[in-house]
mmCIF file of the N, C-alpha and C atoms, coordinates in Angstrom:
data_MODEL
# 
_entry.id   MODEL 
# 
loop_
_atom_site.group_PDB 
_atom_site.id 
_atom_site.type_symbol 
_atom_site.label_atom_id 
_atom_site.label_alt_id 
_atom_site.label_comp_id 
_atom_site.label_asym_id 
_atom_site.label_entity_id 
_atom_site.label_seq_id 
_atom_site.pdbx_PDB_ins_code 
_atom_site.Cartn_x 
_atom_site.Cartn_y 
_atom_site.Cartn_z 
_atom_site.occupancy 
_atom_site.B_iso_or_equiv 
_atom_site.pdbx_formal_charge 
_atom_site.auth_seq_id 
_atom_site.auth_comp_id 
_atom_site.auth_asym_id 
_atom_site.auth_atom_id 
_atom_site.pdbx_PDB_model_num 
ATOM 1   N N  . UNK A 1 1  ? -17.128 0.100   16.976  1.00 0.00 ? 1  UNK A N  1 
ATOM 2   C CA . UNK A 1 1  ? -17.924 -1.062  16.627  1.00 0.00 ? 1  UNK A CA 1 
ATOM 3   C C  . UNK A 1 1  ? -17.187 -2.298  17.123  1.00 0.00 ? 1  UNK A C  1 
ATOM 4   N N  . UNK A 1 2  ? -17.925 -2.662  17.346  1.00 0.00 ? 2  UNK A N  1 
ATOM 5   C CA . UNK A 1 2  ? -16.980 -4.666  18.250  1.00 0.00 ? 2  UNK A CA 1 
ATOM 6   C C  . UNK A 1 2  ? -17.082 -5.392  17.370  1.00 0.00 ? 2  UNK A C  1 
ATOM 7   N N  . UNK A 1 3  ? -16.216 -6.350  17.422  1.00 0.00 ? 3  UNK A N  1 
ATOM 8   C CA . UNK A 1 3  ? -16.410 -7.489  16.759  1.00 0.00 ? 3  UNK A CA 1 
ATOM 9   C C  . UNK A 1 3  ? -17.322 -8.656  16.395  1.00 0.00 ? 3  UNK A C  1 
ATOM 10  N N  . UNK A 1 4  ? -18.436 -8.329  17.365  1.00 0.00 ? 4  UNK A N  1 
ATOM 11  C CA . UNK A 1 4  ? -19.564 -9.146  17.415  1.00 0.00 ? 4  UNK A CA 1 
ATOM 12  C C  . UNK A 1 4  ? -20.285 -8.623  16.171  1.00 0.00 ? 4  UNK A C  1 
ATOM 13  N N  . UNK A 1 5  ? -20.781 -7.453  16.452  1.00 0.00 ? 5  UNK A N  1 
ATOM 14  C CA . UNK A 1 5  ? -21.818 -5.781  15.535  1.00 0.00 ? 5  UNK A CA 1 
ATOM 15  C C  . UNK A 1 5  ? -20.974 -5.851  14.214  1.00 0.00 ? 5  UNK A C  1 
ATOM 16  N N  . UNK A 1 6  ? -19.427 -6.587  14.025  1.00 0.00 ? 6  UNK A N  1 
ATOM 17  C CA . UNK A 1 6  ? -19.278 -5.796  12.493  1.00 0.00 ? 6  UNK A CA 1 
ATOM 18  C C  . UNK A 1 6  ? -19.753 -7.124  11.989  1.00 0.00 ? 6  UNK A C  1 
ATOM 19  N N  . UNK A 1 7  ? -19.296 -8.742  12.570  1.00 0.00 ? 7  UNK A N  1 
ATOM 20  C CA . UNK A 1 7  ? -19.927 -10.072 12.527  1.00 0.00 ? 7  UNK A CA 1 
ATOM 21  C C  . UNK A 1 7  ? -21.462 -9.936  11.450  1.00 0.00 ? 7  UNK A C  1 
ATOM 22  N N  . UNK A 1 8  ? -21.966 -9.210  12.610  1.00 0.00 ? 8  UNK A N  1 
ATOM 23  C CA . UNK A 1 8  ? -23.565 -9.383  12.290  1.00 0.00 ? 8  UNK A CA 1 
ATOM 24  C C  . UNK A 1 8  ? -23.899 -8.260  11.084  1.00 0.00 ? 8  UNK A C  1 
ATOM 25  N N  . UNK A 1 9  ? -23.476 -7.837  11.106  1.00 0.00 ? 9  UNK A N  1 
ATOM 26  C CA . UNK A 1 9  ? -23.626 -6.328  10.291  1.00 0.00 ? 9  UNK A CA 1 
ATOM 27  C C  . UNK A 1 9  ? -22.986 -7.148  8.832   1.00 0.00 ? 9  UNK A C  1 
ATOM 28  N N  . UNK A 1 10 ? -21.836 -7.604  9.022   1.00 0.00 ? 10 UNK A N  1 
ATOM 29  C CA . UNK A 1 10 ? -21.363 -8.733  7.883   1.00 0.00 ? 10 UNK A CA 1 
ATOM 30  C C  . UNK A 1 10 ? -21.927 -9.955  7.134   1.00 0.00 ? 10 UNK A C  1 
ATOM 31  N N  . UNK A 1 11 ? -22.702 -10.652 7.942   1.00 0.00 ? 11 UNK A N  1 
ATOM 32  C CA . UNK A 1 11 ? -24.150 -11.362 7.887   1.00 0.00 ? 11 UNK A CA 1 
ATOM 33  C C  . UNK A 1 11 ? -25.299 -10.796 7.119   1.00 0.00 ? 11 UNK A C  1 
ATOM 34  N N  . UNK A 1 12 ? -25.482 -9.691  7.615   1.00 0.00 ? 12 UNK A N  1 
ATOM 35  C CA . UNK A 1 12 ? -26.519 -9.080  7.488   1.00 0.00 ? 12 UNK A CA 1 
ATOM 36  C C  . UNK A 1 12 ? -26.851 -8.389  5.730   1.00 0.00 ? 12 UNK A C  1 
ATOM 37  N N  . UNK A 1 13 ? -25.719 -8.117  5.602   1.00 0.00 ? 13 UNK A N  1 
ATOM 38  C CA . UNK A 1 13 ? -25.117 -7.515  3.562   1.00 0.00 ? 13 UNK A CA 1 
ATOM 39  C C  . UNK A 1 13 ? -25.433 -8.674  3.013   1.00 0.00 ? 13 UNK A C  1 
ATOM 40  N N  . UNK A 1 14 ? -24.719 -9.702  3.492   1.00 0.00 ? 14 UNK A N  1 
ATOM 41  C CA . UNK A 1 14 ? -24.417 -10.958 2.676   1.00 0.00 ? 14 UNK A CA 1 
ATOM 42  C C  . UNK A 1 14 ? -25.747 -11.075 2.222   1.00 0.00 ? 14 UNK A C  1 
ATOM 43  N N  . UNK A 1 15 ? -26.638 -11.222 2.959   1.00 0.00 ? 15 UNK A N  1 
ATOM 44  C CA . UNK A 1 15 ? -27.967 -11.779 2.595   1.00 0.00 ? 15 UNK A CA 1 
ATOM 45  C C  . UNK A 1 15 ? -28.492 -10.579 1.778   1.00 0.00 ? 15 UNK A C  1 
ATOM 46  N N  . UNK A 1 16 ? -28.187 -9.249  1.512   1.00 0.00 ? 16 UNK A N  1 
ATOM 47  C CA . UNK A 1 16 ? -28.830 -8.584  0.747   1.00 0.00 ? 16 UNK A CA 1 
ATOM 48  C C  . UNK A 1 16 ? -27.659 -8.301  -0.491  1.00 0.00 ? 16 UNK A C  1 
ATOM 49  N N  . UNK A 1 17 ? -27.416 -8.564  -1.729  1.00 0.00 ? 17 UNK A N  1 
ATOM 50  C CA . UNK A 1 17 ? -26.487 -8.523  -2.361  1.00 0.00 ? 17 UNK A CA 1 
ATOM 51  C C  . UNK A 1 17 ? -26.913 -7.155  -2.866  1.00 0.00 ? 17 UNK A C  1 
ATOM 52  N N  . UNK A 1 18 ? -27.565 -6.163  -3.235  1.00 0.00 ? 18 UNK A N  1 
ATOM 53  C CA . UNK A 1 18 ? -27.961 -4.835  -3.411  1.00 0.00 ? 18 UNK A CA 1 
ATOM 54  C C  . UNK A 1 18 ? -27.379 -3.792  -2.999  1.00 0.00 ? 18 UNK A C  1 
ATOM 55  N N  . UNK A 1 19 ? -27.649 -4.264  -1.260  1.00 0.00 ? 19 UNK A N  1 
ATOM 56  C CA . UNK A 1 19 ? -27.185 -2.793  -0.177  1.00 0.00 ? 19 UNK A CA 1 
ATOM 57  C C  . UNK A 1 19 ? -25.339 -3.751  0.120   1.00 0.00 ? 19 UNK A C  1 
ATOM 58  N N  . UNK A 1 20 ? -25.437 -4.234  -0.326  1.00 0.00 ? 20 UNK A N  1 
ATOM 59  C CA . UNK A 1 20 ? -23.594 -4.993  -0.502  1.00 0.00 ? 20 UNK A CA 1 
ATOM 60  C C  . UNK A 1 20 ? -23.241 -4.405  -1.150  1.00 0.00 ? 20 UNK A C  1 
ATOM 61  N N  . UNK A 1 21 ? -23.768 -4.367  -2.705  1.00 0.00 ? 21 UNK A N  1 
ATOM 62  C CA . UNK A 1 21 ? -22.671 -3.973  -3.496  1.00 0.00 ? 21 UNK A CA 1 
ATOM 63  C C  . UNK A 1 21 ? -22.727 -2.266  -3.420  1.00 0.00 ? 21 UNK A C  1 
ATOM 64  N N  . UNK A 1 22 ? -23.774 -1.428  -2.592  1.00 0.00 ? 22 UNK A N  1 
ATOM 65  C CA . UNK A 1 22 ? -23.500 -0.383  -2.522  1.00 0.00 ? 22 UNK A CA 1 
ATOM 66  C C  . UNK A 1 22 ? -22.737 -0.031  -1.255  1.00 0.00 ? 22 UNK A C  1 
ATOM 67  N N  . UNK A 1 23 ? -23.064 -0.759  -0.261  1.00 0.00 ? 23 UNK A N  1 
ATOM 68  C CA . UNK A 1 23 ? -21.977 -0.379  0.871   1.00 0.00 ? 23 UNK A CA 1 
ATOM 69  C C  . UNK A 1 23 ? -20.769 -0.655  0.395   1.00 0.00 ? 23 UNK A C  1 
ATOM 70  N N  . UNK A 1 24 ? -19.968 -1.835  -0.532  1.00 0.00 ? 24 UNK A N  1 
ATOM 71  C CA . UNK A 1 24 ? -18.340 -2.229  -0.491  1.00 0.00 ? 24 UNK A CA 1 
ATOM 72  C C  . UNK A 1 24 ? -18.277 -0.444  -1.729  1.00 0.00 ? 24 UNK A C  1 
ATOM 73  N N  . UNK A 1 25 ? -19.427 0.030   -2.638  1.00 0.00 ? 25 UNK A N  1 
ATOM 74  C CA . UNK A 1 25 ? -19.176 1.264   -3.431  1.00 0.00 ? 25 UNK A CA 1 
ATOM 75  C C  . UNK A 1 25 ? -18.603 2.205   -2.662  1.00 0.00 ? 25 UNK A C  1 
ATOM 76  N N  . UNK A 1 26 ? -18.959 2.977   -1.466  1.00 0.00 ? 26 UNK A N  1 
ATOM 77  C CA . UNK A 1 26 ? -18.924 3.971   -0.575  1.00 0.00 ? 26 UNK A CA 1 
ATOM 78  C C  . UNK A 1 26 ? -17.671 3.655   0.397   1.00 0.00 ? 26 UNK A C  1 
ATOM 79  N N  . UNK A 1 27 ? -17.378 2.882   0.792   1.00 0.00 ? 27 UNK A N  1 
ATOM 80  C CA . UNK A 1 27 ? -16.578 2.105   1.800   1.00 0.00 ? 27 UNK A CA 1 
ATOM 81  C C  . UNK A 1 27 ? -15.302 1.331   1.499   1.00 0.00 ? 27 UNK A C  1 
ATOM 82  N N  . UNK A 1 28 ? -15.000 1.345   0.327   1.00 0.00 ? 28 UNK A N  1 
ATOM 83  C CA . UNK A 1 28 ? -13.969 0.706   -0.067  1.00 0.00 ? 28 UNK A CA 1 
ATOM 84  C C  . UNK A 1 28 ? -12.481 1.659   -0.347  1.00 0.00 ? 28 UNK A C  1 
ATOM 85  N N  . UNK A 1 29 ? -11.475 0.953   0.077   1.00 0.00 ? 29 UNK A N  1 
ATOM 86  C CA . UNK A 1 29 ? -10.460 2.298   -0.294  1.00 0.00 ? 29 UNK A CA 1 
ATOM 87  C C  . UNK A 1 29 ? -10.699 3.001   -1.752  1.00 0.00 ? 29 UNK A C  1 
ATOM 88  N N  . UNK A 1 30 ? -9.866  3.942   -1.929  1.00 0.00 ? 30 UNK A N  1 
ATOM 89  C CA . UNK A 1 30 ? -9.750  4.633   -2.827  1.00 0.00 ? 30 UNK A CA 1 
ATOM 90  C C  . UNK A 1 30 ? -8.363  4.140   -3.412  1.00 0.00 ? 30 UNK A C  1 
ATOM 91  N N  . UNK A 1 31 ? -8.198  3.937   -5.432  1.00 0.00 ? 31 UNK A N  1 
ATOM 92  C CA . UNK A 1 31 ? -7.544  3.299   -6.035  1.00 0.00 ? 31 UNK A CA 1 
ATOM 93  C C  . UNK A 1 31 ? -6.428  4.957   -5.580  1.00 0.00 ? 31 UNK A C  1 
ATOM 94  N N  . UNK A 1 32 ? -5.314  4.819   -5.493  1.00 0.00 ? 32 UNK A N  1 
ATOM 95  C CA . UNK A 1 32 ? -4.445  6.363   -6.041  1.00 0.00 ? 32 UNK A CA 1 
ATOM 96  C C  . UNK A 1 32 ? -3.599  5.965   -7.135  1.00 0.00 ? 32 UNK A C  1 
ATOM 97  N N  . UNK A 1 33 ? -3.718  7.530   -7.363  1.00 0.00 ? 33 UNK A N  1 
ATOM 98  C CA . UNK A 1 33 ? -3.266  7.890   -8.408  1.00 0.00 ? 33 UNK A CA 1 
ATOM 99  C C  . UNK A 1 33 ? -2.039  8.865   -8.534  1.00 0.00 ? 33 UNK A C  1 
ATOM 100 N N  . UNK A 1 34 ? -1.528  9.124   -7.477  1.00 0.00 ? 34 UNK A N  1 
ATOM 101 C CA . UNK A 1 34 ? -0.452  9.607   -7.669  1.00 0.00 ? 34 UNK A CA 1 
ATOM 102 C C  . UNK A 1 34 ? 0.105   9.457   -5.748  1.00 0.00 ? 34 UNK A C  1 
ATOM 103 N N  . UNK A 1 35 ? 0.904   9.939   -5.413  1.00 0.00 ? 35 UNK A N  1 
ATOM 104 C CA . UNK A 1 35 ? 1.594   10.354  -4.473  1.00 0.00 ? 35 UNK A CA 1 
ATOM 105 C C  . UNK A 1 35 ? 2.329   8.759   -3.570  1.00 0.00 ? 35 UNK A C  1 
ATOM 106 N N  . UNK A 1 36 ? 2.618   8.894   -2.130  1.00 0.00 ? 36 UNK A N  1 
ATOM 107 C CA . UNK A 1 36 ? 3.513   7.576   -1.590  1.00 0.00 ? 36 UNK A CA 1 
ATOM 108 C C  . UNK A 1 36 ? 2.638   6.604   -1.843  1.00 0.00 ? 36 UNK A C  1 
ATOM 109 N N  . UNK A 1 37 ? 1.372   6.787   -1.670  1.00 0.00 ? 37 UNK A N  1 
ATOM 110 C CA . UNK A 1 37 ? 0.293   5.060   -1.067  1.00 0.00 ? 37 UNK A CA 1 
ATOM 111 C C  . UNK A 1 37 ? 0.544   5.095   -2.464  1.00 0.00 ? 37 UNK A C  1 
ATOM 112 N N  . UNK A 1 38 ? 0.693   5.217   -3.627  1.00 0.00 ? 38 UNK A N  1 
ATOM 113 C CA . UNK A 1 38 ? 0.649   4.464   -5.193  1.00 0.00 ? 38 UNK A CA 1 
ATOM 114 C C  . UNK A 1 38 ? 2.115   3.680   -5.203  1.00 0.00 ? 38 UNK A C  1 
ATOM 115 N N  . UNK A 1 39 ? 2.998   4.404   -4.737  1.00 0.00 ? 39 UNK A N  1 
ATOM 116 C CA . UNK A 1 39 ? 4.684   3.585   -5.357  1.00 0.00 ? 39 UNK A CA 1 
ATOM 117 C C  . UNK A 1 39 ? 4.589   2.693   -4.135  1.00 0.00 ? 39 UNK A C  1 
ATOM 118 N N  . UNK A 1 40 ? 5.760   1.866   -3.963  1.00 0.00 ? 40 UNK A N  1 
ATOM 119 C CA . UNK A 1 40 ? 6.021   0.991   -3.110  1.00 0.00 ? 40 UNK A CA 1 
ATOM 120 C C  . UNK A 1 40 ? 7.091   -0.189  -3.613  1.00 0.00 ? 40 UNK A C  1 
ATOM 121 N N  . UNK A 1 41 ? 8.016   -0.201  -2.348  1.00 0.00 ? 41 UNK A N  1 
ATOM 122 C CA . UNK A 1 41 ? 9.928   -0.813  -2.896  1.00 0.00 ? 41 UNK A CA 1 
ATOM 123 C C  . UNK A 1 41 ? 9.497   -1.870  -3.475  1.00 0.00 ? 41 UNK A C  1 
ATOM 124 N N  . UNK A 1 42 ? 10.315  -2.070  -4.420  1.00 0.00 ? 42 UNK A N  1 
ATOM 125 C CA . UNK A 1 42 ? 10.125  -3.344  -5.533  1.00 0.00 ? 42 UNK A CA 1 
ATOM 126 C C  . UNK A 1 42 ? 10.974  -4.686  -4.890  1.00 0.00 ? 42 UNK A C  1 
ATOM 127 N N  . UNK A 1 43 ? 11.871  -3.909  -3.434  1.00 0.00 ? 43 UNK A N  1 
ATOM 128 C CA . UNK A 1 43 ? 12.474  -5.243  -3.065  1.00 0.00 ? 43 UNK A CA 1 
ATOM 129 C C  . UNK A 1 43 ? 11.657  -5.743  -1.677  1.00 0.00 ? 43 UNK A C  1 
ATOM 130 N N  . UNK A 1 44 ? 10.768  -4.659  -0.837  1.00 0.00 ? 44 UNK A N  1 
ATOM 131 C CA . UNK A 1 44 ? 10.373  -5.065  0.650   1.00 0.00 ? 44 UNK A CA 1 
ATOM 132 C C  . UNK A 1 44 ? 8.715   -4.745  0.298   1.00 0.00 ? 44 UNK A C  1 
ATOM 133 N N  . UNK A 1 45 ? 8.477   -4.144  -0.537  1.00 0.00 ? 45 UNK A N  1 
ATOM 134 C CA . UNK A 1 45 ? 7.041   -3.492  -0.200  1.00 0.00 ? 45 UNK A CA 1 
ATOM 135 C C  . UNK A 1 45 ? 6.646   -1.944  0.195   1.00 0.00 ? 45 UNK A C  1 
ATOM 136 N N  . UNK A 1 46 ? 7.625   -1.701  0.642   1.00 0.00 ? 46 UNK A N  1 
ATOM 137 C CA . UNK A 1 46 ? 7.067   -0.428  1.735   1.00 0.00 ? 46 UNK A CA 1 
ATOM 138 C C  . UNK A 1 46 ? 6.850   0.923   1.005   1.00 0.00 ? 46 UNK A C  1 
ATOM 139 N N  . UNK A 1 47 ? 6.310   1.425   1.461   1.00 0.00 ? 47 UNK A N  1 
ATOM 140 C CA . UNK A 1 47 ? 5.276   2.769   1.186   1.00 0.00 ? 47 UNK A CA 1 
ATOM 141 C C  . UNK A 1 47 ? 6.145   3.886   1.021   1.00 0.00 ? 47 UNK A C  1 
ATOM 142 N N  . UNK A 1 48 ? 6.781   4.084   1.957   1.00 0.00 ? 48 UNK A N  1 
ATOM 143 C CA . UNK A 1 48 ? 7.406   5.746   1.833   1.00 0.00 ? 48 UNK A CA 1 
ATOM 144 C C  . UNK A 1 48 ? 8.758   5.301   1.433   1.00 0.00 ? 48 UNK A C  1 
ATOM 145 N N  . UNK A 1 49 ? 9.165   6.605   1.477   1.00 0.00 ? 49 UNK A N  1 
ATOM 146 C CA . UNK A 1 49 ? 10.673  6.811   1.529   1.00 0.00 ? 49 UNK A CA 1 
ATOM 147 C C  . UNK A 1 49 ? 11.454  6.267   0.421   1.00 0.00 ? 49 UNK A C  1 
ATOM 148 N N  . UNK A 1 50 ? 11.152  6.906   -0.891  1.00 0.00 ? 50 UNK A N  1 
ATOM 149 C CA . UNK A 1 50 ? 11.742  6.116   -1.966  1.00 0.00 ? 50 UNK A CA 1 
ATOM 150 C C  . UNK A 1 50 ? 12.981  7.011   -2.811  1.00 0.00 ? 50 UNK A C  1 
ATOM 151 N N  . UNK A 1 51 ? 13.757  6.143   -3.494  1.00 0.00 ? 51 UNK A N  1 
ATOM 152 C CA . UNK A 1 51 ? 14.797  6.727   -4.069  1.00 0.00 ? 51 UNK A CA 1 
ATOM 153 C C  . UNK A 1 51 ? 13.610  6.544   -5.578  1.00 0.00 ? 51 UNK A C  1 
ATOM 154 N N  . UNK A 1 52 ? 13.788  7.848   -6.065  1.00 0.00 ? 52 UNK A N  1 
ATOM 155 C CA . UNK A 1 52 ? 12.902  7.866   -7.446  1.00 0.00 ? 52 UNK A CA 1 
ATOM 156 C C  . UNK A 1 52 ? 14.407  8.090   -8.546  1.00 0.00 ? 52 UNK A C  1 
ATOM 157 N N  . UNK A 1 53 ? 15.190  8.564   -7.748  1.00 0.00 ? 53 UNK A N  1 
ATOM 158 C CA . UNK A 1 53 ? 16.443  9.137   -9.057  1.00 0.00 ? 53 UNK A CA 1 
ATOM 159 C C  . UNK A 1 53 ? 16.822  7.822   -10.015 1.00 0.00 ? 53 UNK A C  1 
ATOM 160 N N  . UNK A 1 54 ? 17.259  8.086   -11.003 1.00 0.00 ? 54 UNK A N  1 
ATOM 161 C CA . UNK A 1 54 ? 17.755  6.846   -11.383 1.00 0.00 ? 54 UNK A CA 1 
ATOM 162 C C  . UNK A 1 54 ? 16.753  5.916   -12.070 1.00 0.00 ? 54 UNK A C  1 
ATOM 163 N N  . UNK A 1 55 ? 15.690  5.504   -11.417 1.00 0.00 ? 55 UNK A N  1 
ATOM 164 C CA . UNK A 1 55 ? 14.483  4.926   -12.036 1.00 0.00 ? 55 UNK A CA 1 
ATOM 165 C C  . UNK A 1 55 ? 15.051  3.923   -11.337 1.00 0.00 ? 55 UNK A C  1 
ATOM 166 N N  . UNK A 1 56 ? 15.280  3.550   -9.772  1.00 0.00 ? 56 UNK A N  1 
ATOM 167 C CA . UNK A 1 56 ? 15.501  2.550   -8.884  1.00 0.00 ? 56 UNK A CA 1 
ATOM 168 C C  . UNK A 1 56 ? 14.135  1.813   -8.136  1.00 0.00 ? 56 UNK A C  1 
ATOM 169 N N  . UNK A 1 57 ? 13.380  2.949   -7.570  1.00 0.00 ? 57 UNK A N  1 
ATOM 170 C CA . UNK A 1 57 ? 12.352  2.071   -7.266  1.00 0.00 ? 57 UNK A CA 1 
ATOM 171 C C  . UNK A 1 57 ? 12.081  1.128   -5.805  1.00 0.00 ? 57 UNK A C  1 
ATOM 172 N N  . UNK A 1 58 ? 13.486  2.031   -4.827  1.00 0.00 ? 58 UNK A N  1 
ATOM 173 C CA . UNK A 1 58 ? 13.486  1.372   -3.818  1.00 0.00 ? 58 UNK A CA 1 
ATOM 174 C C  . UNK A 1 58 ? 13.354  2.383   -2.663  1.00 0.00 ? 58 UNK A C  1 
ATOM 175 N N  . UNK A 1 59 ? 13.418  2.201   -1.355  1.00 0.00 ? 59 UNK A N  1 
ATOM 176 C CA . UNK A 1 59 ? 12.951  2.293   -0.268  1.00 0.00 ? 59 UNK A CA 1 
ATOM 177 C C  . UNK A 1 59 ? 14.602  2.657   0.287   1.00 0.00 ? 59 UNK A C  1 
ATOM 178 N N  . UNK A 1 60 ? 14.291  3.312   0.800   1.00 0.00 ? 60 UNK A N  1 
ATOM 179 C CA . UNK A 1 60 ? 16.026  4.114   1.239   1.00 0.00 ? 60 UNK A CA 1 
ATOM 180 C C  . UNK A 1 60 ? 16.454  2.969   2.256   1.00 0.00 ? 60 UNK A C  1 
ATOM 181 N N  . UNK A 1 61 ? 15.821  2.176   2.798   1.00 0.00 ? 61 UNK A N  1 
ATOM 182 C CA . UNK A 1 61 ? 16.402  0.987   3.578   1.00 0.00 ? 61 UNK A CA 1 
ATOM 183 C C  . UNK A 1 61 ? 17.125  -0.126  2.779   1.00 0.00 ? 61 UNK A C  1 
ATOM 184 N N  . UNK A 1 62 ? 16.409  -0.331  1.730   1.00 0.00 ? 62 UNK A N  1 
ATOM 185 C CA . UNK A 1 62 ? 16.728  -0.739  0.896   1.00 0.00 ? 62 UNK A CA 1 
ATOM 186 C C  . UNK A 1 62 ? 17.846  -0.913  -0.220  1.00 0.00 ? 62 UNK A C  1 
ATOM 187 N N  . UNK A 1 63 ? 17.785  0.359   -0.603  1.00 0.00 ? 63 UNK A N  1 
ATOM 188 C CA . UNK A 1 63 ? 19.025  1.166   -1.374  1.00 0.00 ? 63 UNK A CA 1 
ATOM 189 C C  . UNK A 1 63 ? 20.425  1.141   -0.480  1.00 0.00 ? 63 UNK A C  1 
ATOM 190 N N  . UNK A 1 64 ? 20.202  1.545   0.744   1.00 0.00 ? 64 UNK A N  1 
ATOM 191 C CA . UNK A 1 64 ? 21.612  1.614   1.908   1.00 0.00 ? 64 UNK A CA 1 
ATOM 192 C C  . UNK A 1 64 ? 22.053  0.315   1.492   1.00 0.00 ? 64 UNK A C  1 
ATOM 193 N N  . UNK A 1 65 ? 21.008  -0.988  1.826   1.00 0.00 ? 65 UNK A N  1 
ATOM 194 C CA . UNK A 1 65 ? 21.729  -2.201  1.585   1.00 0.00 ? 65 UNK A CA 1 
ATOM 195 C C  . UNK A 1 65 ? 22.546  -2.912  0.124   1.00 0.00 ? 65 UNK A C  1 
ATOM 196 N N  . UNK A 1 66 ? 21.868  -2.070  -0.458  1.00 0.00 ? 66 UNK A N  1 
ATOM 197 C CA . UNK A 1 66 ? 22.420  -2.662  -2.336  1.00 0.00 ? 66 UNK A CA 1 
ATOM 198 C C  . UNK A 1 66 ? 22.784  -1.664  -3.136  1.00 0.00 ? 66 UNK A C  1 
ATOM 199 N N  . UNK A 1 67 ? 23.550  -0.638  -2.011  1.00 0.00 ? 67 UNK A N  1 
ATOM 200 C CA . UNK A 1 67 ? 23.869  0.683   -2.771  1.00 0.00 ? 67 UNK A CA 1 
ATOM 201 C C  . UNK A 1 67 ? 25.665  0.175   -3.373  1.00 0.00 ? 67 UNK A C  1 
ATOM 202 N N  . UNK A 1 68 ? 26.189  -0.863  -2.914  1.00 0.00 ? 68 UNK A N  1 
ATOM 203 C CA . UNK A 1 68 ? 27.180  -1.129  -3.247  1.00 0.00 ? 68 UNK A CA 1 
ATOM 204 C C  . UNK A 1 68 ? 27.313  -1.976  -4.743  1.00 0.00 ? 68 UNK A C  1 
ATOM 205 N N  . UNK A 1 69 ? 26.077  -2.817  -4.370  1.00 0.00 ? 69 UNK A N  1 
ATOM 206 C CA . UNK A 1 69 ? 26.106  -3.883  -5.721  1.00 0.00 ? 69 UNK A CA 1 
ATOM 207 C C  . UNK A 1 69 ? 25.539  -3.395  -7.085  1.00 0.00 ? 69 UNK A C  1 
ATOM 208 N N  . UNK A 1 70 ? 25.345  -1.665  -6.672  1.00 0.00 ? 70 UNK A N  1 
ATOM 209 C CA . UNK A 1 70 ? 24.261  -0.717  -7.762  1.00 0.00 ? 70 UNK A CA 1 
ATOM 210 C C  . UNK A 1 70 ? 25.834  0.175   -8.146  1.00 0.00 ? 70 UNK A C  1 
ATOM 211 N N  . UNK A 1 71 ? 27.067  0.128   -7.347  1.00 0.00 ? 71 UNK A N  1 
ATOM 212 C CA . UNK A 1 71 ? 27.969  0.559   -7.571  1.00 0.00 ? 71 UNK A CA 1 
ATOM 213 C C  . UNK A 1 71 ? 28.225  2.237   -7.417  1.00 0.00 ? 71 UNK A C  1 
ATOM 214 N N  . UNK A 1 72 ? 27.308  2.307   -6.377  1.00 0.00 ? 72 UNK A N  1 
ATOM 215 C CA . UNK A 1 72 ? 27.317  3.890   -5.675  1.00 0.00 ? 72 UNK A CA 1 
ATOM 216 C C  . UNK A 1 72 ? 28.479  4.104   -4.832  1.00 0.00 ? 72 UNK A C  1 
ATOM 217 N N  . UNK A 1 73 ? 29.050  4.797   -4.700  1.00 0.00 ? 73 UNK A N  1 
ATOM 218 C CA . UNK A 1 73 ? 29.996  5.159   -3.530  1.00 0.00 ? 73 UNK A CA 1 
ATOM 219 C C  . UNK A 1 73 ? 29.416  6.496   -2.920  1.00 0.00 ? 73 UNK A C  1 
ATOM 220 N N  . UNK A 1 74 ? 30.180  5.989   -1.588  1.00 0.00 ? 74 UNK A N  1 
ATOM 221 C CA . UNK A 1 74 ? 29.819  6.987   -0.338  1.00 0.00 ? 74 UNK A CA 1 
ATOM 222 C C  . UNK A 1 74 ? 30.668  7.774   -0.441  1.00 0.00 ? 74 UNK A C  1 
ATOM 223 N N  . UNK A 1 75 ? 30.601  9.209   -0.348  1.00 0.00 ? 75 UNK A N  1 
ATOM 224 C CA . UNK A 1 75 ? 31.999  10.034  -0.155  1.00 0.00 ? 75 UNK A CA 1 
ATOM 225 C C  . UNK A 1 75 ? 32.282  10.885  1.282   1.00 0.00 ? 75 UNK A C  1 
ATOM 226 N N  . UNK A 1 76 ? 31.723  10.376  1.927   1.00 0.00 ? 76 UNK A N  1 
ATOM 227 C CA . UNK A 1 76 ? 31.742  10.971  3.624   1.00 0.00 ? 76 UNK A CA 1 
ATOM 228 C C  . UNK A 1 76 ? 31.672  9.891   4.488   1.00 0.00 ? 76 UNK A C  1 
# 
C-alpha cells in the first residue's frame, strides 16, 4: 500500500466513525501478556535480552555497564 492509498484510506474512516472504531478493533496490536514484547530495560527501553535474576530488570547491555555499581564481580 503507498502512502498516498493509506492517506486516503485514513480520510476515508475518519469520516465514518463506525467502520473506525471497528477497523482500529481488528488491526490494532495485541496488549501481551507474557513473554519479551511485555518486559522491557527499565534503564534504555529495549525488548530482549533481560537479566530477570535478582529482580533487576535490565537489558544485558545494560547490566555489563552497572554491573559494578550493583557490586557484581567478574571472575574470568
Amino acid at each position: 500500500m503507498t502512502t498516498k492509498d493509506y492517506l486516503k484510506a485514513n480520510k476515508q474512516l475518519n469520516n465514518k466513525p463506525v467502520i473506525l472504531k471497528k477497523y482500529l478493533k481488528h488491526n490494532k496490536p495485541k496488549t501481551r501478556t507474557t513473554g519479551i514484547g511485555k518486559r522491557s530495560c527499565l534503564r534504555c527501553g529495549r525488548k530482549g535480552a533481560h537479566i530477570q535474576q535478582y529482580r533487576l530488570g535490565f537489558c544485558r547491555q545494560c547490566f555489563r555497564e552497572n554491573a559494578k555499581k550493583l557490586e557484581f564481580k567478574k571472575y574470568s
